[in-house]
PDB file of N, CA, C and O in Angstrom:
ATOM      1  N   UNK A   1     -20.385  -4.815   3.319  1.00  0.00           N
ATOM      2  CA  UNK A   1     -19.984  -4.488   4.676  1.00  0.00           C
ATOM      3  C   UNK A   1     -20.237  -3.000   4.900  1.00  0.00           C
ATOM      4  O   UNK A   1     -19.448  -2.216   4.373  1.00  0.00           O
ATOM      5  N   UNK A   2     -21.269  -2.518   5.636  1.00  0.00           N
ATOM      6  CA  UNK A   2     -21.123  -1.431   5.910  1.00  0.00           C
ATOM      7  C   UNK A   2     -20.220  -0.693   7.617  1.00  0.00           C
ATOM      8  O   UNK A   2     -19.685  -1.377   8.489  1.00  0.00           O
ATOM      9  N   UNK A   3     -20.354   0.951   7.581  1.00  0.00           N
ATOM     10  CA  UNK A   3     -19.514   0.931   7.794  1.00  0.00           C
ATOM     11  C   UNK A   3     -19.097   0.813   9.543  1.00  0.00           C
ATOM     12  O   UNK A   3     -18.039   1.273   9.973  1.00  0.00           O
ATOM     13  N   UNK A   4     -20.147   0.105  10.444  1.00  0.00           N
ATOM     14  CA  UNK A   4     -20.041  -0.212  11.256  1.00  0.00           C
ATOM     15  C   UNK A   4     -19.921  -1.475  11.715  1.00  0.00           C
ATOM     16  O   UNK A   4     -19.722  -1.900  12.853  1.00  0.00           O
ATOM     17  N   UNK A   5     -20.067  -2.015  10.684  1.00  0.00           N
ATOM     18  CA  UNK A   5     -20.144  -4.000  10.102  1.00  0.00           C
ATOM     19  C   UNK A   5     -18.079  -3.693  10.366  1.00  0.00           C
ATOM     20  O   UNK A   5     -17.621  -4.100  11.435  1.00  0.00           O
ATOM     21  N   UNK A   6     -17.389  -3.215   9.657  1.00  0.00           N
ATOM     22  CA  UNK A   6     -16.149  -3.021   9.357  1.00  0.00           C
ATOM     23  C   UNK A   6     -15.317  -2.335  10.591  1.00  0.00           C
ATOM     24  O   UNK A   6     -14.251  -2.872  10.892  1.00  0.00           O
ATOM     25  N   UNK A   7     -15.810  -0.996  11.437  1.00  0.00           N
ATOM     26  CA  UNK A   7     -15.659  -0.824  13.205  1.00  0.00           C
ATOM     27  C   UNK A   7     -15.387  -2.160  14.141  1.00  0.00           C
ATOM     28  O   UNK A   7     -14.438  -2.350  14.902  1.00  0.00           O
ATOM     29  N   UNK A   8     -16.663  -3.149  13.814  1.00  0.00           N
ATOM     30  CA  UNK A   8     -16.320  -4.219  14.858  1.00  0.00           C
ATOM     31  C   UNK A   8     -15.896  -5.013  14.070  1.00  0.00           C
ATOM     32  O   UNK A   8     -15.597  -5.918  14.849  1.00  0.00           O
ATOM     33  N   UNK A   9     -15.581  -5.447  12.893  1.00  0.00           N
ATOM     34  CA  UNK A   9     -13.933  -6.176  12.454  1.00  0.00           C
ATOM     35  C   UNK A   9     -12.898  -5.757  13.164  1.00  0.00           C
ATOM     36  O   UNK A   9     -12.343  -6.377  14.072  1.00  0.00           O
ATOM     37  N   UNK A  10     -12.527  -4.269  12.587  1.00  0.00           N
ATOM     38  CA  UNK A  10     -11.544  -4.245  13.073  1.00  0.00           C
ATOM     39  C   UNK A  10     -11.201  -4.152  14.679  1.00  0.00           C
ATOM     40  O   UNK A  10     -10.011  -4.425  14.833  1.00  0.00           O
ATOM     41  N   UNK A  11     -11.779  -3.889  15.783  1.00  0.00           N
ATOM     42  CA  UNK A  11     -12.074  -4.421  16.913  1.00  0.00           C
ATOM     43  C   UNK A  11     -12.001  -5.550  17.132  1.00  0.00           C
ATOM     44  O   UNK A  11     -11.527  -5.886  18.217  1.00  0.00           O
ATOM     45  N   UNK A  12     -12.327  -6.301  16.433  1.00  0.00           N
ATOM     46  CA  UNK A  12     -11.694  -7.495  16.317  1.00  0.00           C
ATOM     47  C   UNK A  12     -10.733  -8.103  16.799  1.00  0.00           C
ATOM     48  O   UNK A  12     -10.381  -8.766  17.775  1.00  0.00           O
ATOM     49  N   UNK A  13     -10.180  -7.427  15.212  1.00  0.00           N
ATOM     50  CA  UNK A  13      -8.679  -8.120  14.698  1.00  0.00           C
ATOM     51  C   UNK A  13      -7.584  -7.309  15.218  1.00  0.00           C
ATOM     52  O   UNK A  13      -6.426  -7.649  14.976  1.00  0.00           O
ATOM     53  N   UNK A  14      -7.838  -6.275  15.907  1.00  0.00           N
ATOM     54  CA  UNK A  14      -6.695  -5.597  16.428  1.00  0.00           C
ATOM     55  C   UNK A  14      -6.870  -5.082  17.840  1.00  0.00           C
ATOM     56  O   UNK A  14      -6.114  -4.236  18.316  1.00  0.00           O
ATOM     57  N   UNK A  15      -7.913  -5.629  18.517  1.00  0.00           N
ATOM     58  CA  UNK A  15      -8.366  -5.543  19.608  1.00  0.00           C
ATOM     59  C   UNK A  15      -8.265  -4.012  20.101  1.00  0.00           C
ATOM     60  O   UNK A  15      -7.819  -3.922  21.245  1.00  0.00           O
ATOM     61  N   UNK A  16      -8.528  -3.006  19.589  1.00  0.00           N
ATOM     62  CA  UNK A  16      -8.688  -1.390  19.847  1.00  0.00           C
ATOM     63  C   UNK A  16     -10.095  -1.433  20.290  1.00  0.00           C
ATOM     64  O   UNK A  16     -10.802  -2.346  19.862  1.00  0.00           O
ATOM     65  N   UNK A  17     -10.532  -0.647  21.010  1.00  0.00           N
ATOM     66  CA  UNK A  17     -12.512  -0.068  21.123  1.00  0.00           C
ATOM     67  C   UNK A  17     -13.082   0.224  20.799  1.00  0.00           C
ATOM     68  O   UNK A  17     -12.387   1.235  20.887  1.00  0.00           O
ATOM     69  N   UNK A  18     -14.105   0.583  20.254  1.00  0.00           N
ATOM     70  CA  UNK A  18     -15.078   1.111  19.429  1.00  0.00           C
ATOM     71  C   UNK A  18     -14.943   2.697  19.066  1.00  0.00           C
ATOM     72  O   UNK A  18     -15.046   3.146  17.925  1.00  0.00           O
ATOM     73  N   UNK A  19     -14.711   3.408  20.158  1.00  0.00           N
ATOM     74  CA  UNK A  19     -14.471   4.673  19.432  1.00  0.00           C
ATOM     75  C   UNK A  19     -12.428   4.574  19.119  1.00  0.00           C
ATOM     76  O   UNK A  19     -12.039   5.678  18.738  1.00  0.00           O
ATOM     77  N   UNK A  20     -11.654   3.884  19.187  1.00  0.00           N
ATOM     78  CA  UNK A  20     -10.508   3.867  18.662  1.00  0.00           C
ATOM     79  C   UNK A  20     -10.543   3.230  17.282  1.00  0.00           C
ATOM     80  O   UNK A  20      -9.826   3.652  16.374  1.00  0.00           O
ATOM     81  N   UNK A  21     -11.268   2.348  17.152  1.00  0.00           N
ATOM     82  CA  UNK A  21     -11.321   1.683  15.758  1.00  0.00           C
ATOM     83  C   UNK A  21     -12.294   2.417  14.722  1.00  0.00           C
ATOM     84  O   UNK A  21     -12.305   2.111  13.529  1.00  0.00           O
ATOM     85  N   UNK A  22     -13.371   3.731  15.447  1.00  0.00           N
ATOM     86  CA  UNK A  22     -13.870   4.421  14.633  1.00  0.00           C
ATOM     87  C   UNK A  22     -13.025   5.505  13.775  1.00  0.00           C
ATOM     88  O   UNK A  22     -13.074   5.666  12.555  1.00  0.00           O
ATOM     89  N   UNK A  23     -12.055   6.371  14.937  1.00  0.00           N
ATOM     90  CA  UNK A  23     -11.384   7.150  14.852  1.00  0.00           C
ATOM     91  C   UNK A  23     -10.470   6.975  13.378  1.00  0.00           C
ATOM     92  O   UNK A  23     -10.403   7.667  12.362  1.00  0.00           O
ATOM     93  N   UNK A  24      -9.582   5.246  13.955  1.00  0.00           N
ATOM     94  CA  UNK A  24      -9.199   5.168  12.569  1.00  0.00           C
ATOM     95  C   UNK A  24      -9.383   4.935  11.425  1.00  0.00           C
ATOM     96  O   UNK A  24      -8.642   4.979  10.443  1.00  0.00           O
ATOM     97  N   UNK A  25     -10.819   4.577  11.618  1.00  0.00           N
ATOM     98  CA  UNK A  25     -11.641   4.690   9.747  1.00  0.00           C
ATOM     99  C   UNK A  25     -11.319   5.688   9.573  1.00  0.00           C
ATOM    100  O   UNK A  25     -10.340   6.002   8.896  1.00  0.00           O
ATOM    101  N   UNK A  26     -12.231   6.594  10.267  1.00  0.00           N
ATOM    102  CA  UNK A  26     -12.383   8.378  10.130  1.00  0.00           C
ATOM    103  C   UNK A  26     -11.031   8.884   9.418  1.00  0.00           C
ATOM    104  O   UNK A  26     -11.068   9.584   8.406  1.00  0.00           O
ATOM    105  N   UNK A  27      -9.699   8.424  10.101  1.00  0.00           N
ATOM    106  CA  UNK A  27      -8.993   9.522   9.928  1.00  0.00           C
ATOM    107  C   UNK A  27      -8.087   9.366   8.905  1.00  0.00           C
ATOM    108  O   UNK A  27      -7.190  10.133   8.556  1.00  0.00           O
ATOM    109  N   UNK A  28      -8.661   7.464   8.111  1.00  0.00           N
ATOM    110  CA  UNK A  28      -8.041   7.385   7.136  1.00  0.00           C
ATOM    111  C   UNK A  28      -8.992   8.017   5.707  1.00  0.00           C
ATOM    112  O   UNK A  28      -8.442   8.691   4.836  1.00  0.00           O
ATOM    113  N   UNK A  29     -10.153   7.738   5.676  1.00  0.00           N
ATOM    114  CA  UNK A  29     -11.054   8.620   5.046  1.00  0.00           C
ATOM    115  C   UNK A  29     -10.980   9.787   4.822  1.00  0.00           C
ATOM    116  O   UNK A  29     -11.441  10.203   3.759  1.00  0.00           O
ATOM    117  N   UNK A  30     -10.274  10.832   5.909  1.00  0.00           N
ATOM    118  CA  UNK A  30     -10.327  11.715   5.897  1.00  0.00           C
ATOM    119  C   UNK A  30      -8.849  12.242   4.889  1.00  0.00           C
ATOM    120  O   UNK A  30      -8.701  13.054   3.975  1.00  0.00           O
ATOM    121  N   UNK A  31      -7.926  11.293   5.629  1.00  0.00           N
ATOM    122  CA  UNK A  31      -6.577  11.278   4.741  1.00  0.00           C
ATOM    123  C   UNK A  31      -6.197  11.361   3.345  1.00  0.00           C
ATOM    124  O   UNK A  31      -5.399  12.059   2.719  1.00  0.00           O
ATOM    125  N   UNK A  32      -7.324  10.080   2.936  1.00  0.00           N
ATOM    126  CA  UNK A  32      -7.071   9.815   1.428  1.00  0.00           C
ATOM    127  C   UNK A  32      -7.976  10.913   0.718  1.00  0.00           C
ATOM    128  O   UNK A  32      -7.499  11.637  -0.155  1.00  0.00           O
ATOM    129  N   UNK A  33      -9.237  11.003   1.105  1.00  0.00           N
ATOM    130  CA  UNK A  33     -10.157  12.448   0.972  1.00  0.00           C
ATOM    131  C   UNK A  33      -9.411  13.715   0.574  1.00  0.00           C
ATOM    132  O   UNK A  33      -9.835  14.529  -0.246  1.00  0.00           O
ATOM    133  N   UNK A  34      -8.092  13.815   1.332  1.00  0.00           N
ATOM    134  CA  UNK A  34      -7.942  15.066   1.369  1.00  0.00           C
ATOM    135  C   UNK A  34      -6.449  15.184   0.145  1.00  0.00           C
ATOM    136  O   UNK A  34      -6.048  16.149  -0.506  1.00  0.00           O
ATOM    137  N   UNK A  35      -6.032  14.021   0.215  1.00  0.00           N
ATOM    138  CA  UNK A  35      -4.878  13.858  -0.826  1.00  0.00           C
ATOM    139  C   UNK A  35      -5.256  14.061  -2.348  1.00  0.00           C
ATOM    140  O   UNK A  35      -4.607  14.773  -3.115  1.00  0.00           O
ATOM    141  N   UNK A  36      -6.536  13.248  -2.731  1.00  0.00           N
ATOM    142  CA  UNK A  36      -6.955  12.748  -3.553  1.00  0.00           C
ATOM    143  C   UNK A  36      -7.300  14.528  -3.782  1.00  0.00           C
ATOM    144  O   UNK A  36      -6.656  15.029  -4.704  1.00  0.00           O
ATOM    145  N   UNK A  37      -8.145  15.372  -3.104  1.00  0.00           N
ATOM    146  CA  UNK A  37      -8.453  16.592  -3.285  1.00  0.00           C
ATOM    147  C   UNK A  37      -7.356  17.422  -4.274  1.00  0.00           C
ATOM    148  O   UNK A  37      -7.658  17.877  -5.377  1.00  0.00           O
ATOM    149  N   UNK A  38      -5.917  17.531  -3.601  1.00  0.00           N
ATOM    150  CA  UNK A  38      -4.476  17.544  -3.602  1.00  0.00           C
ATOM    151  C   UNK A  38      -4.421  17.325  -5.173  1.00  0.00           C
ATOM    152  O   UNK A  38      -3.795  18.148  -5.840  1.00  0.00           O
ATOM    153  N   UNK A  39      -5.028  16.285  -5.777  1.00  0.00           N
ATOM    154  CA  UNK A  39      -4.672  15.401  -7.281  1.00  0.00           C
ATOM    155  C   UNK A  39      -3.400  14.553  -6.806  1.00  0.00           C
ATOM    156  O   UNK A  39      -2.492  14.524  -7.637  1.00  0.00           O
ATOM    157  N   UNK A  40      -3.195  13.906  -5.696  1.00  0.00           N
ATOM    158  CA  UNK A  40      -2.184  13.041  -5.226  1.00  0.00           C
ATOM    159  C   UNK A  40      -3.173  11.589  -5.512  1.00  0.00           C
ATOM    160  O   UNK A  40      -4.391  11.487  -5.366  1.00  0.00           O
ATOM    161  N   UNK A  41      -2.134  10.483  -5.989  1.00  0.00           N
ATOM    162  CA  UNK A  41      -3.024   9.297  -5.831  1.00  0.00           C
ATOM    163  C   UNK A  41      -2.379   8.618  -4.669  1.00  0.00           C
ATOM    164  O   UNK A  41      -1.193   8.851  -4.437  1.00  0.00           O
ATOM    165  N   UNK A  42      -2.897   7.995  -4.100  1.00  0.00           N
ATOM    166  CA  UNK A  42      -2.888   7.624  -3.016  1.00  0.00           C
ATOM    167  C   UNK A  42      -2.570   5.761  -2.994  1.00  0.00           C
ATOM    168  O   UNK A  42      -3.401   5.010  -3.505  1.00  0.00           O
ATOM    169  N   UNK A  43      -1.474   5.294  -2.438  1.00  0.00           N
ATOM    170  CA  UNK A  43      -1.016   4.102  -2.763  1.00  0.00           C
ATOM    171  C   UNK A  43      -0.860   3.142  -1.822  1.00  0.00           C
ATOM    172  O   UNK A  43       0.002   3.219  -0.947  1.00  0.00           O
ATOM    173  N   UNK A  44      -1.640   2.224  -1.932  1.00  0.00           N
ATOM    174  CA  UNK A  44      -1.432   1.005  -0.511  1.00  0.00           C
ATOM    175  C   UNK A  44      -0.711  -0.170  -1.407  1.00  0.00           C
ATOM    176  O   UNK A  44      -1.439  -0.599  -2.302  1.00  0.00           O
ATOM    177  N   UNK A  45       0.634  -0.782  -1.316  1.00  0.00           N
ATOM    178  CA  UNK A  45       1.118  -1.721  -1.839  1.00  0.00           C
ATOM    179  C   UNK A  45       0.456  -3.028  -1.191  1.00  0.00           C
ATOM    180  O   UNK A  45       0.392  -3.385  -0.014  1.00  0.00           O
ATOM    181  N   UNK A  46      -0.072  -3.688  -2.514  1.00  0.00           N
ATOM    182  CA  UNK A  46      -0.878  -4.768  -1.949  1.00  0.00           C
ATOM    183  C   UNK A  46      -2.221  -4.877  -2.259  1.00  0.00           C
ATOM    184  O   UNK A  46      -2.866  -5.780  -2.790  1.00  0.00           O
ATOM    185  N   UNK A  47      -2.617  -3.446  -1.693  1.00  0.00           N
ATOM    186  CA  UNK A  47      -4.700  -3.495  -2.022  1.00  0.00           C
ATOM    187  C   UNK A  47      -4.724  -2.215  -2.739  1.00  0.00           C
ATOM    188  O   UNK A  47      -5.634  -1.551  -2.241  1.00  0.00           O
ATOM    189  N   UNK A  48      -4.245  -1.673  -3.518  1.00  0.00           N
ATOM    190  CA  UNK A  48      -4.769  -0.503  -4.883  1.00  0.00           C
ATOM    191  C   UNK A  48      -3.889   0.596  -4.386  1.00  0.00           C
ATOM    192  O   UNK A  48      -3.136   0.789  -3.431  1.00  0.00           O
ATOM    193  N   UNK A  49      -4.402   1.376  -5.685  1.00  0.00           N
ATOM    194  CA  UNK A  49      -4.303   2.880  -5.660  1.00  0.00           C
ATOM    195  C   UNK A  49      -5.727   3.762  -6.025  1.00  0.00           C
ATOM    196  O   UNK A  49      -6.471   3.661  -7.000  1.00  0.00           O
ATOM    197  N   UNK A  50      -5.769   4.329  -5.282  1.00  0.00           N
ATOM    198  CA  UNK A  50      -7.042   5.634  -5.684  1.00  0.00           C
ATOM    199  C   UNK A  50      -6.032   6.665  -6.090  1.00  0.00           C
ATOM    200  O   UNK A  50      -5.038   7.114  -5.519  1.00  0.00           O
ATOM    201  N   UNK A  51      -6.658   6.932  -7.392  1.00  0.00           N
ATOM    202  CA  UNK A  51      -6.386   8.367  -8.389  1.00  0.00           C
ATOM    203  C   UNK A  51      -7.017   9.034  -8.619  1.00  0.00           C
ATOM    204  O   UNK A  51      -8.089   8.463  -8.820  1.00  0.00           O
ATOM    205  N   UNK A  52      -7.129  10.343  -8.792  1.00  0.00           N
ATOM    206  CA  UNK A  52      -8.193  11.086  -8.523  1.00  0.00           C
ATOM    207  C   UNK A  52      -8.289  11.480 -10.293  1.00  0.00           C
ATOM    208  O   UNK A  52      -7.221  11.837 -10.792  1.00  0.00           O
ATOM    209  N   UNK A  53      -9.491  11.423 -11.200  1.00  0.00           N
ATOM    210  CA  UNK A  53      -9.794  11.858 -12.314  1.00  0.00           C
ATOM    211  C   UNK A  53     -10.588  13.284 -12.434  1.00  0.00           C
ATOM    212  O   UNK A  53     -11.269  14.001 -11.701  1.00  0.00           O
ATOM    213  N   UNK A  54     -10.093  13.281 -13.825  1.00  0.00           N
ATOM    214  CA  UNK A  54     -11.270  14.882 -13.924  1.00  0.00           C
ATOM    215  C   UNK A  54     -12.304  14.402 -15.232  1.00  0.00           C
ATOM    216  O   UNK A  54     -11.723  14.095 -16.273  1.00  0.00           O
ATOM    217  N   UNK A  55     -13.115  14.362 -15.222  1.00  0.00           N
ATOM    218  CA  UNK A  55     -14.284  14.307 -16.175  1.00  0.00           C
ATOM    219  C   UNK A  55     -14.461  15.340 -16.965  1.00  0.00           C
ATOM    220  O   UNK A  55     -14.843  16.332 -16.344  1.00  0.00           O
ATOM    221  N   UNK A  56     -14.279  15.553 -18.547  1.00  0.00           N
ATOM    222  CA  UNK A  56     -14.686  16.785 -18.856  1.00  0.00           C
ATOM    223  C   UNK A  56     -16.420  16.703 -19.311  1.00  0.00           C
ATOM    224  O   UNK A  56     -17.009  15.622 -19.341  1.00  0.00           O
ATOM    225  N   UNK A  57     -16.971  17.778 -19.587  1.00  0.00           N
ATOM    226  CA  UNK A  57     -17.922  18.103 -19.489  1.00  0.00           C
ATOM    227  C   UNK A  57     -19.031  17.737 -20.863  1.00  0.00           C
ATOM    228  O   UNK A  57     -18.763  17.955 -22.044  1.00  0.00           O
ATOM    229  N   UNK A  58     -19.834  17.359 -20.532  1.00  0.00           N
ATOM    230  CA  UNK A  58     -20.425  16.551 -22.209  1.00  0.00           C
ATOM    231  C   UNK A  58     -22.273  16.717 -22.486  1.00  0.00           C
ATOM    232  O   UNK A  58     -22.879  17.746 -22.190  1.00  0.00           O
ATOM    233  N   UNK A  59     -22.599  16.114 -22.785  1.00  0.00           N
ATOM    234  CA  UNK A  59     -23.849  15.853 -22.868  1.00  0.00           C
ATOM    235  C   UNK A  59     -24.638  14.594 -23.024  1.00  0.00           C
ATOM    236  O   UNK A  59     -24.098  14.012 -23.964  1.00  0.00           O
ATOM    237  N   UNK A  60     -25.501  13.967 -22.649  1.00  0.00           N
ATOM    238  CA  UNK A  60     -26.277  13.097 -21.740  1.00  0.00           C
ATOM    239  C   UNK A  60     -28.143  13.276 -22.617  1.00  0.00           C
ATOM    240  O   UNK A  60     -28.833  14.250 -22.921  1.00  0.00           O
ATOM    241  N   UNK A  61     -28.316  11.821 -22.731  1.00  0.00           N
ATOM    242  CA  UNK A  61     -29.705  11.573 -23.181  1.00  0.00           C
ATOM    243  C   UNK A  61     -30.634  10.996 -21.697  1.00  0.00           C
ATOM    244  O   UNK A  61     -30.353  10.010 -21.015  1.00  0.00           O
ATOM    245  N   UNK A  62     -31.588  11.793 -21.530  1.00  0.00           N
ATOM    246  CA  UNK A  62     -32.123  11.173 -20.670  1.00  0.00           C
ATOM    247  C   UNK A  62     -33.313   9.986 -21.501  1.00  0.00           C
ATOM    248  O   UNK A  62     -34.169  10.123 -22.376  1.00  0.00           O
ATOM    249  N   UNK A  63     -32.908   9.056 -20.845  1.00  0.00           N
ATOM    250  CA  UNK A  63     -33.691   7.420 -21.682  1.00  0.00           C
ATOM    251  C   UNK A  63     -35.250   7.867 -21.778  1.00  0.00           C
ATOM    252  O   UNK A  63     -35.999   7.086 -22.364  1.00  0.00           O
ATOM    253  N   UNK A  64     -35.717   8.896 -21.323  1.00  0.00           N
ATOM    254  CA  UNK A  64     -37.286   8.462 -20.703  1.00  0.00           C
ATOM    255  C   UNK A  64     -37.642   9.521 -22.508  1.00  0.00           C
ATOM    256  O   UNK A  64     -38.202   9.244 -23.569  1.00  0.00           O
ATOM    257  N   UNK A  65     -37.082  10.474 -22.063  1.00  0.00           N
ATOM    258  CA  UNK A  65     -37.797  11.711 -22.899  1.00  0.00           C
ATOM    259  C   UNK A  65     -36.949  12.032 -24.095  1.00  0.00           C
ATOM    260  O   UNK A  65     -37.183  12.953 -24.878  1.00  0.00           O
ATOM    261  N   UNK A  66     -35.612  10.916 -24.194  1.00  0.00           N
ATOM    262  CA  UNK A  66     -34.645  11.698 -25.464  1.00  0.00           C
ATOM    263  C   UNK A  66     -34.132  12.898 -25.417  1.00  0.00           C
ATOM    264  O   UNK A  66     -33.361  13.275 -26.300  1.00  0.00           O
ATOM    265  N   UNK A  67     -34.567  13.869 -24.129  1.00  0.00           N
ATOM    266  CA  UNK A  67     -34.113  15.308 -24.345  1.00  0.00           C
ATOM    267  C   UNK A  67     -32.389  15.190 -23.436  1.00  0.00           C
ATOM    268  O   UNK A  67     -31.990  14.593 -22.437  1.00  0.00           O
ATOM    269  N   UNK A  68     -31.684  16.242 -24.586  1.00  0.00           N
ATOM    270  CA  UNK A  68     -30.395  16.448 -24.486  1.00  0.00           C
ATOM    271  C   UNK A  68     -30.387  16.793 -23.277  1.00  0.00           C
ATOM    272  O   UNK A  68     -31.528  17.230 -23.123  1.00  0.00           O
ATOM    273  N   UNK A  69     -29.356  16.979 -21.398  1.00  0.00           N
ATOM    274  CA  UNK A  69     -29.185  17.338 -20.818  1.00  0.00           C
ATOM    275  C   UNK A  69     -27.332  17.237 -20.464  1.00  0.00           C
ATOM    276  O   UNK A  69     -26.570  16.270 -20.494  1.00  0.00           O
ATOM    277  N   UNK A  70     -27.121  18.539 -20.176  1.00  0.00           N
ATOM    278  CA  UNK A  70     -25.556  19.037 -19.965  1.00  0.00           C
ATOM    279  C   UNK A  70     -24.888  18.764 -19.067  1.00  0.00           C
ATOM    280  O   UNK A  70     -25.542  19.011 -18.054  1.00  0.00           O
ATOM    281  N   UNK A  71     -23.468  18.201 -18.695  1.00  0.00           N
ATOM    282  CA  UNK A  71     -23.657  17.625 -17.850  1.00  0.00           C
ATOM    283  C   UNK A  71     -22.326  18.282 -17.610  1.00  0.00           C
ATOM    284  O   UNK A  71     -21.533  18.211 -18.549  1.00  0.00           O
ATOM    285  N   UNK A  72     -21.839  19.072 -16.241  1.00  0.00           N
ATOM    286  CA  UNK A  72     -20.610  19.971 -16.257  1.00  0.00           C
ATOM    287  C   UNK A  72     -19.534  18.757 -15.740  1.00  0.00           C
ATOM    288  O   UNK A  72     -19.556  17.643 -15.217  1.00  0.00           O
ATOM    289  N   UNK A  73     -18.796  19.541 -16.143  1.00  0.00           N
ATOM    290  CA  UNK A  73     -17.204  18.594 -15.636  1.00  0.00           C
ATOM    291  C   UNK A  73     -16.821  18.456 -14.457  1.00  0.00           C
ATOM    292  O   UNK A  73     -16.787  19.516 -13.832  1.00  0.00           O
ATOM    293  N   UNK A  74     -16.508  17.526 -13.888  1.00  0.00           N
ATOM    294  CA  UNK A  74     -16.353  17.111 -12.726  1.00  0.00           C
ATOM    295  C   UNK A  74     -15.187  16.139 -12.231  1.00  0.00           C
ATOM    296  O   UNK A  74     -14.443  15.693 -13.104  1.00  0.00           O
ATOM    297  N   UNK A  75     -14.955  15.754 -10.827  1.00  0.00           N
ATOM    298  CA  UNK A  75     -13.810  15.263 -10.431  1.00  0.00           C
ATOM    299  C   UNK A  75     -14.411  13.892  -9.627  1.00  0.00           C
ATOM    300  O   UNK A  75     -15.585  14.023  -9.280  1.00  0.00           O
ATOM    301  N   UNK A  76     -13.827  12.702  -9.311  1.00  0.00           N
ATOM    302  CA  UNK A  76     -13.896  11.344  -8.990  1.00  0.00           C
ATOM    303  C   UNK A  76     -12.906  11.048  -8.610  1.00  0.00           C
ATOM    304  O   UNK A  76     -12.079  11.921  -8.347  1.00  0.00           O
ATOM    305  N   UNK A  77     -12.561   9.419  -8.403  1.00  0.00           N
ATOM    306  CA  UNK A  77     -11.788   8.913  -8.018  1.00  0.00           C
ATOM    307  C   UNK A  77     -11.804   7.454  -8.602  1.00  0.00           C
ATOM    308  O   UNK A  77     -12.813   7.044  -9.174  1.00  0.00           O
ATOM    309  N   UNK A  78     -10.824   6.769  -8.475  1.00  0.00           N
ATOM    310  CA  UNK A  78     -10.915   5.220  -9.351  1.00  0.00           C
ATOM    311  C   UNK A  78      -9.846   4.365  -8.374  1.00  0.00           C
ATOM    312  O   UNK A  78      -8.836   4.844  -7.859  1.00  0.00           O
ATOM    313  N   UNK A  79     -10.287   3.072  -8.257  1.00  0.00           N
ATOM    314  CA  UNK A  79      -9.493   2.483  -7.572  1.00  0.00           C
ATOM    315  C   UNK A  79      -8.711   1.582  -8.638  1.00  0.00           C
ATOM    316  O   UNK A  79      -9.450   1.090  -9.491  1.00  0.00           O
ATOM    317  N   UNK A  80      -7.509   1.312  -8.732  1.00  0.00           N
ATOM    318  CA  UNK A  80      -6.851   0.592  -9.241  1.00  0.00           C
ATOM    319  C   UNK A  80      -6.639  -0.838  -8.071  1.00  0.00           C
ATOM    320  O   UNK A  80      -6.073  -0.720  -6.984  1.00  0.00           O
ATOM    321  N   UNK A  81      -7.093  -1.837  -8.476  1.00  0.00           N
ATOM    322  CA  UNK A  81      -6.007  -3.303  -7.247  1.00  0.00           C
ATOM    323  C   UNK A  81      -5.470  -3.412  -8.012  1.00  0.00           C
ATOM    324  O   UNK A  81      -5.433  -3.227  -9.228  1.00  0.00           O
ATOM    325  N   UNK A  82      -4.322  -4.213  -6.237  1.00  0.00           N
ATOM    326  CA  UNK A  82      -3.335  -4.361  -6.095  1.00  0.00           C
ATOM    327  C   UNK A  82      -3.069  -5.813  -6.805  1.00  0.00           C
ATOM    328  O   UNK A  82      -4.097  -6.363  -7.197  1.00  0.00           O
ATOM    329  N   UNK A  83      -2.016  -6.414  -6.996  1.00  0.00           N
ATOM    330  CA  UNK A  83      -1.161  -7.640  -7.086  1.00  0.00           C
ATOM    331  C   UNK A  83      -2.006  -8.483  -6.038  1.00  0.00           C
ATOM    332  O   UNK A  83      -2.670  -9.430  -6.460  1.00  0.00           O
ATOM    333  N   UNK A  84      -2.001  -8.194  -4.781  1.00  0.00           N
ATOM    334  CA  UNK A  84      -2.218  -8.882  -3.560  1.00  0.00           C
ATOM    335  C   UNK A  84      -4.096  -9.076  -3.204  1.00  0.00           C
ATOM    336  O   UNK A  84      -4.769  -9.908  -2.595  1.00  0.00           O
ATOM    337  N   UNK A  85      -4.318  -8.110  -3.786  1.00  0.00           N
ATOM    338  CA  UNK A  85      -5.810  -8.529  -3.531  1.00  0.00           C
ATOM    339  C   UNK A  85      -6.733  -8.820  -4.609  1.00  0.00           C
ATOM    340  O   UNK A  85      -7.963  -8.867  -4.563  1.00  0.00           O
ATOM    341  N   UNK A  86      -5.797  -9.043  -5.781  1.00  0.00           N
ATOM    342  CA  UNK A  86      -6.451  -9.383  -7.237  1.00  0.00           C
ATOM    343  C   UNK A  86      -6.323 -10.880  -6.947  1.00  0.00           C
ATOM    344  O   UNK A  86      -7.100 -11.560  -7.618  1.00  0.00           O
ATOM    345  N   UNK A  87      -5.527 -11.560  -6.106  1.00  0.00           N
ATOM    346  CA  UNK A  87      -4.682 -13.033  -5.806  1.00  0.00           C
ATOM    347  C   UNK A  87      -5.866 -13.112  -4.724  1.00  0.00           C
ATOM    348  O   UNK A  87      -6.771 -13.895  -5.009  1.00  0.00           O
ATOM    349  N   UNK A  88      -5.933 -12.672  -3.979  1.00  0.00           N
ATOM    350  CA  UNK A  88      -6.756 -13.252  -2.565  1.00  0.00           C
ATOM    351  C   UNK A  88      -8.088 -12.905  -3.067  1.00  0.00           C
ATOM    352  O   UNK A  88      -8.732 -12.862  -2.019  1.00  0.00           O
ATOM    353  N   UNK A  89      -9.050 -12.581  -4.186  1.00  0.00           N
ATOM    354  CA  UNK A  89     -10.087 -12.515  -4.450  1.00  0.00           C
ATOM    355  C   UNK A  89     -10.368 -14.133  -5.457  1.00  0.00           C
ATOM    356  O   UNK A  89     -11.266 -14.970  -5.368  1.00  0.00           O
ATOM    357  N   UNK A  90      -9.144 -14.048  -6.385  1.00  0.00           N
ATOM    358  CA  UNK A  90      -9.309 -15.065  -7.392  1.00  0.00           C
ATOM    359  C   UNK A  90      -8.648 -16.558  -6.445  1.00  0.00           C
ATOM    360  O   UNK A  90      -8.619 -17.666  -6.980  1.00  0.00           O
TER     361      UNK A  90
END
């Protein structure tokens, strides 16, 4: 589903307009974006948690040439599901 496939869902299902149902992608994206920044994980009871990880820093074979390349430490995110959408998938 991309992310205008998911705009007119929710238009849909909650009968808002196109730029109201954009807004609230946006401003939940922007929300969890900015928590997760924070090192807050971020918790929907039901459909997951996003936690924000730190990667430390290592080294990496590239397959083609075998040569060592460095790879600095960095930050992500991981979704954990929920109870509720581990059930409505299976």
């Amino acid at each position: 589903m991309t992310k205008a496939e998911l705009i007119a869902d929710i238009m849909k299902r909650s009968g808002l307009g196109r730029g109201e149902a954009r807004a609230c992608i946006e401003a939940f994206v922007a929300s969890v974006t900015d928590a997760l920044r924070r090192g807050e994980e971020v918790r929907l009871v039901g459909f997951g948690s996003f936690t924000p990880v730190s990667r430390a820093a290592g080294v990496a074979r590239n397959p083609r040439t075998g040569e060592q390349v460095k790879l600095p430490a960095s930050k992500t995110a991981r979704l954990r599901v929920g109870d509720a959408l581990k059930k409505a998938l299976n």
